[in-house]
C-alpha positions in Angstrom: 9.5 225.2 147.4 6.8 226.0 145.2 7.8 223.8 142.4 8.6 221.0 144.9 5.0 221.1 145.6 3.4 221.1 142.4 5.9 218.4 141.5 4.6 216.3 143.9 0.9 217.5 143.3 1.6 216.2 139.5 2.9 213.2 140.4 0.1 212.0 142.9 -2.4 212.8 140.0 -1.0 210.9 137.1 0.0 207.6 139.9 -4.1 207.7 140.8 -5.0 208.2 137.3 -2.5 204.7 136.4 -4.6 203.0 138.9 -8.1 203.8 138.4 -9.8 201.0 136.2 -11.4 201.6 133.2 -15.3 200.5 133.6 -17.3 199.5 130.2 -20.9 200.2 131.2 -23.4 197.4 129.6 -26.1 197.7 127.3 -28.6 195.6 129.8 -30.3 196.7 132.6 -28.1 195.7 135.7 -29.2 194.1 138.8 -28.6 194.6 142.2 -26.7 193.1 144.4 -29.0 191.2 146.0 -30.4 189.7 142.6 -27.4 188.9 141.0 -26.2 186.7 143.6 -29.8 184.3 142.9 -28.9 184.7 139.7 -25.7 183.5 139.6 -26.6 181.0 142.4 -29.4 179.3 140.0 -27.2 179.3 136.8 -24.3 177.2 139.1 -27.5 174.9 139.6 -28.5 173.9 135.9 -25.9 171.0 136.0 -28.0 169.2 138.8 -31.4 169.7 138.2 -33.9 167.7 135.6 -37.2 167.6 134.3 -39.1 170.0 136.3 -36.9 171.4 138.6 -34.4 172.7 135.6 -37.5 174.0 133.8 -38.6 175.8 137.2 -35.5 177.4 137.3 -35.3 177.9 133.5 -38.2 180.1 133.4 -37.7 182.3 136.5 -34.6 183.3 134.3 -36.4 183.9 131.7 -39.6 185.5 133.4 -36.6 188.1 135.1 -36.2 189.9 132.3 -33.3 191.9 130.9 -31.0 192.1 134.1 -30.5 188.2 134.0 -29.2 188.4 130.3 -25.3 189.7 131.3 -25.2 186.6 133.6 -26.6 184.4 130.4 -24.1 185.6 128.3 -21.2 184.8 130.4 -22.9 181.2 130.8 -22.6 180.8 127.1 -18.9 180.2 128.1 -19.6 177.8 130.6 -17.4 174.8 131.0 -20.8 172.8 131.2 -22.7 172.2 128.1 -25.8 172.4 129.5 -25.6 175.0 131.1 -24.0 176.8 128.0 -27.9 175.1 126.1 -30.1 176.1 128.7 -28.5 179.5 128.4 -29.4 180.0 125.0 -33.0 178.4 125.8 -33.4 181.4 128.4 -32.2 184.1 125.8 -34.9 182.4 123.4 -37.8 183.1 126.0 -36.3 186.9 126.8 -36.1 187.8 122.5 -33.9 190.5 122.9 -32.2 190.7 119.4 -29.1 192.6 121.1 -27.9 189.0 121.9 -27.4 187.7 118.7 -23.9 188.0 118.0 -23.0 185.8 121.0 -25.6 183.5 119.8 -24.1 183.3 116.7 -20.9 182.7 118.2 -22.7 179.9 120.9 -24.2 178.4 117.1 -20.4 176.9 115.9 -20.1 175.1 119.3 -18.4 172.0 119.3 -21.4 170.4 121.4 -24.6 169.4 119.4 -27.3 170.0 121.3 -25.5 173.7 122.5 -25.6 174.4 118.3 -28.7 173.3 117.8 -30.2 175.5 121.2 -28.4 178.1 119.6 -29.6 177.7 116.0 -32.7 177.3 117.4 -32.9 180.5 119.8 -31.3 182.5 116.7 -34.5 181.4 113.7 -37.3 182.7 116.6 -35.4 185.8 117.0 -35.6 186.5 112.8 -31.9 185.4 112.2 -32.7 182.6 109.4 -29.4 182.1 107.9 -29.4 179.3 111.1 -32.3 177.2 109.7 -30.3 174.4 107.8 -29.1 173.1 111.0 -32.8 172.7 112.0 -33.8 171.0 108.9 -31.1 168.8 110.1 -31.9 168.3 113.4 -35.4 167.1 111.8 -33.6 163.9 111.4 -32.9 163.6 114.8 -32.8 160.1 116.7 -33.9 162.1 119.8 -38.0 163.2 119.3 -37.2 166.1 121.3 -34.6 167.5 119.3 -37.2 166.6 116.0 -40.4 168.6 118.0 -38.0 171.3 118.9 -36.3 171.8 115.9 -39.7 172.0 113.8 -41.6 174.3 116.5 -38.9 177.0 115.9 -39.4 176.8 112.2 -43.2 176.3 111.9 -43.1 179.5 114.4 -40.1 181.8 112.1 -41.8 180.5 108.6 -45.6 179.7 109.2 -44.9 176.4 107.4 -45.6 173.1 108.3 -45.2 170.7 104.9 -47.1 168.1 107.1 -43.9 167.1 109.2 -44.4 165.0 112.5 -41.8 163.9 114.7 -43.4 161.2 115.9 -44.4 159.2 112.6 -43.1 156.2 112.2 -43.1 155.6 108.2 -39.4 156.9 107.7 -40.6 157.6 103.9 -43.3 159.8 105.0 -40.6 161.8 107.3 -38.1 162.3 104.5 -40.5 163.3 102.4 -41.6 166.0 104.8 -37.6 166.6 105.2 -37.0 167.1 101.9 -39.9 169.7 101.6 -38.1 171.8 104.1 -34.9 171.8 102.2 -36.7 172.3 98.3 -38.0 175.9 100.8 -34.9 176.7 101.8 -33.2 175.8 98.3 -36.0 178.5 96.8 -35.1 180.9 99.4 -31.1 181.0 99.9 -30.7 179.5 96.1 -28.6 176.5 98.0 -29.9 173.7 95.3 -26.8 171.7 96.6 -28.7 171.2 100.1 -31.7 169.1 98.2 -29.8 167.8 95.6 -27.3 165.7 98.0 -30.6 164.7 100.7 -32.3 163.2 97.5 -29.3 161.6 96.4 -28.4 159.9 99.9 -32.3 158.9 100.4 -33.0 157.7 96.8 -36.2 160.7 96.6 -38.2 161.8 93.8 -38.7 165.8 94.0 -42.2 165.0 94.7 -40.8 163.1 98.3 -41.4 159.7 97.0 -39.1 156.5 96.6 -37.4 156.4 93.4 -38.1 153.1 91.2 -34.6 151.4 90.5 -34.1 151.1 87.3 -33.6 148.0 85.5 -30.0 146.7 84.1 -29.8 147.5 80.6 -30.4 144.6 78.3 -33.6 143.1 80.8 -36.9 143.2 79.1 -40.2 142.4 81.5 -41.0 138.9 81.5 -43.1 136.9 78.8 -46.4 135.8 79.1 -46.8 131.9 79.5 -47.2 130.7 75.8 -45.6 131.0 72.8 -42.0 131.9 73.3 -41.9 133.6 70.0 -44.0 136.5 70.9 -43.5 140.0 71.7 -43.6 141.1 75.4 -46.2 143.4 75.2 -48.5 141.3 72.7 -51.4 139.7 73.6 -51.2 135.7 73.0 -52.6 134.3 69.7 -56.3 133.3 70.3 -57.0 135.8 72.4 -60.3 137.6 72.1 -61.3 140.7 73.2 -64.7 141.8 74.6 -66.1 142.7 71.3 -64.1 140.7 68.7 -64.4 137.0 67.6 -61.5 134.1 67.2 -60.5 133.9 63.6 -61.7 131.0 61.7 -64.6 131.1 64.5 -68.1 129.4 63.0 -71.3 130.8 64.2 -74.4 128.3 63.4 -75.0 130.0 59.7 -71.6 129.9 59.0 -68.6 127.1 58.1 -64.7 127.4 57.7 -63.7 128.9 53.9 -62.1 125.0 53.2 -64.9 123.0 54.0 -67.5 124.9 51.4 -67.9 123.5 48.2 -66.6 126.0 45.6 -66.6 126.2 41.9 -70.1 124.4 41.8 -68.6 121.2 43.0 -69.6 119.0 46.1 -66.3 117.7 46.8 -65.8 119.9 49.7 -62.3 120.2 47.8 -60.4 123.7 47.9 -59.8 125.3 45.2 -59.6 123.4 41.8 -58.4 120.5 43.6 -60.0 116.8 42.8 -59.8 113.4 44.4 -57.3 112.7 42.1 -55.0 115.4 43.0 -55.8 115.4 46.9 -52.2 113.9 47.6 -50.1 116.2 45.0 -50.3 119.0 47.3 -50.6 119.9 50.7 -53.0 121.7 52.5 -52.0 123.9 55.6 -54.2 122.6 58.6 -56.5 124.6 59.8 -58.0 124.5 63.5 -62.1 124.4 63.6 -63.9 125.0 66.8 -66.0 122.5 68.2 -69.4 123.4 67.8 -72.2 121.9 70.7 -74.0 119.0 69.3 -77.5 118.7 70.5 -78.2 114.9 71.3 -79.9 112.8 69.5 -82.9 112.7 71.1 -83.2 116.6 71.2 -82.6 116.1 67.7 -85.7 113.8 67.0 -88.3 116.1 69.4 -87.1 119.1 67.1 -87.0 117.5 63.5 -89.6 114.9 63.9 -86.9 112.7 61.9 -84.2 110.4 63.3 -80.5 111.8 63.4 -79.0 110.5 60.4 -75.7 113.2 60.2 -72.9 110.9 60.4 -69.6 112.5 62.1 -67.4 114.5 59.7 -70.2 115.4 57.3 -69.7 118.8 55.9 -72.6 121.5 56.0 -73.8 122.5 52.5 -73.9 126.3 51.6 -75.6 128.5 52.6 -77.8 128.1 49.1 -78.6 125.0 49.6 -79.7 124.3 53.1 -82.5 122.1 53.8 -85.5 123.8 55.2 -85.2 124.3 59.5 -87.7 121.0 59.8 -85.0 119.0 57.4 -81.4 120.9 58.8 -78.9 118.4 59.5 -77.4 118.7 63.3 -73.7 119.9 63.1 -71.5 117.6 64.5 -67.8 118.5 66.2 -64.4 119.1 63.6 -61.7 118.9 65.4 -59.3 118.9 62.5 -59.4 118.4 58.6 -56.4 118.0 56.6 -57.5 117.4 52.8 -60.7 116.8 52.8 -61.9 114.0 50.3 -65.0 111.8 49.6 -65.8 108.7 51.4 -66.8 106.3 49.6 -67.2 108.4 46.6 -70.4 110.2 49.0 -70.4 114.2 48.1 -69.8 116.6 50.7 -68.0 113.8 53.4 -65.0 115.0 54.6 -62.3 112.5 55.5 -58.6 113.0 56.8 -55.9 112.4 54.5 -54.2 109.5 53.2 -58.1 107.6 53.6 -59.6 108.7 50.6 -58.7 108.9 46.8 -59.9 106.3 43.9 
């Protein structure tokens, strides 16, 4: 009988044992009864409020404290993405780091806006190995997802790099994008994640638009004028501030070909004579026109009527009339082997008019 008993004793022991659940105590504080039911009851309401009313009810969660974050947890599993986001939001607000390995998990959802809550929540808690997938959301369509996105980091990194979501110059905002990702490049060593935004925006490292470059075999375009001339020369003639045109004359001076040399009066070049002017041909050479005073100015100055006749060559220098006798300049377009007229000295004439 005795055995019997404790037999049975044994048995009822090891059949209540079998029964009993096993329960895993949690790390959070637990609410009561009473509170977890209005908790529960406002997470079940996230799907159908907006604007004000879901952030009313957002930040009572959060402003609960610690027994409201086993309920969050389990809404990270939600069937409803928003209420899976505004989860994450909530966990944000409370900061307890003890949530971060369902966060992480929350952070590969297949929803966008649940990964970037999550990303998000996971950079103000310390955890920056999340932060590329805010430097992505800075590209954003949505201006919320942009302001949210760069809050967190300015908070988690104390940079700014002059980014605003609402600015409307896209090259400005890629610029600012790309200064985000050269910080992250410096910090992770992740050059690939600038190098490929450069390359898909056309940036300079500095932010800027890069230049296109030119096919090869293009050259910048000529200068009206001669055709011959380099593309970077400047066009023959042209004078600069504080140079003169060649074969310029200034009042005291004449062209080299018009002054009489070896002591003749011919106004010949060289060695040549009148009766050699046609046996060889002298390059023309382009005079300026110099301003001819009229003829009455002429008389008032001189006291003597104008007798200069047109194409009449100014002696040298050596023997120039005195100032009351100077003969008035006149204009020379053009003078192509000079010879006497009419056997005069110092006349010039165009060629093929003169000779014996």
């Amino acid at each position: 009988m005795r055995t019997a008993a404790f037999a049975a004793t044994l048995l009822l022991t090891l059949t209540a044992c079998s029964t009993t659940e096993t329960k895993v105590e949690s790390p959070f504080e637990s609410p009561n009864d009473l509170m977890a039911v209005e908790i529960s009851r406002r997470i079940e309401q996230i799907p159908y409020l907006h604007r004000e009313e879901l952030l009313e009810n957002l930040l009572w969660l959060g402003q609960t404290g610690e027994q409201t974050i086993p309920a969050l947890l389990e809404a990270l599993r939600h069937d409803n993405a928003k209420v899976r986001s505004s989860a994450a939001w909530v966990l944000g607000r409370i900061g307890d780091r003890r949530t971060i390995p369902q966060l992480r998990t929350a952070a590969k959802d297949r929803e966008e806006t649940v990964r970037l809550e999550s990303a998000r929540t996971l950079v103000l808690l310390g955890d920056l190995d999340q932060a590329p997938s805010l430097i992505e959301g800075l590209d954003s369509d949505r201006k919320e997802v942009r302001y949210l996105c760069h809050e967190a980091l300015k908070t988690a990194t104390g940079h700014d790099f002059g980014y605003d979501h609402l600015a409307v110059n896209q090259t400005e905002v890629r610029g600012a994008v790309l200064k985000w990702r050269q910080w992250w490049s410096e910090y992770s060593g992740d050059q690939r994640f600038t190098a490929s935004y450069q390359q898909r925006y056309g940036l300079m490292p500095n932010g800027s638009a890069a230049q296109p470059a030119s096919p090869a075999g293009e050259v910048q375009p000529r200068p009206m004028g001669d055709a011959n001339m380099a593309p970077n020369s400047m066009p023959q003639g042209s004078m600069t501030p504080n140079s003169m045109p060649q074969n310029s004359m200034t009042p005291n001076s004449m062209p080299q070909n018009s002054m009489p040399q070896n002591g003749t009066e011919t106004g010949m070049p060289g060695n040549q004579t009148p009766g050699n002017a046609g046996s060889q041909a002298t390059p023309r050479r382009a005079v300026p026109i110099i301003p001819v005073p009229s003829e009455q100015a002429n008389e008032q100055a001189t006291g003597q009527p104008n007798e200069q006749h047109e194409g009449q060559a100014m002696p040298p220098a050596g023997e120039r009339p005195a100032p009351n006798e100077m003969p008035v300049p006149v204009p020379v377009l053009e003078i192509e082997n000079p010879a006497p007229k009419n056997g005069a000295a110092g006349q010039a004439q165009p060629h093929g008019n003169g000779g014996n």
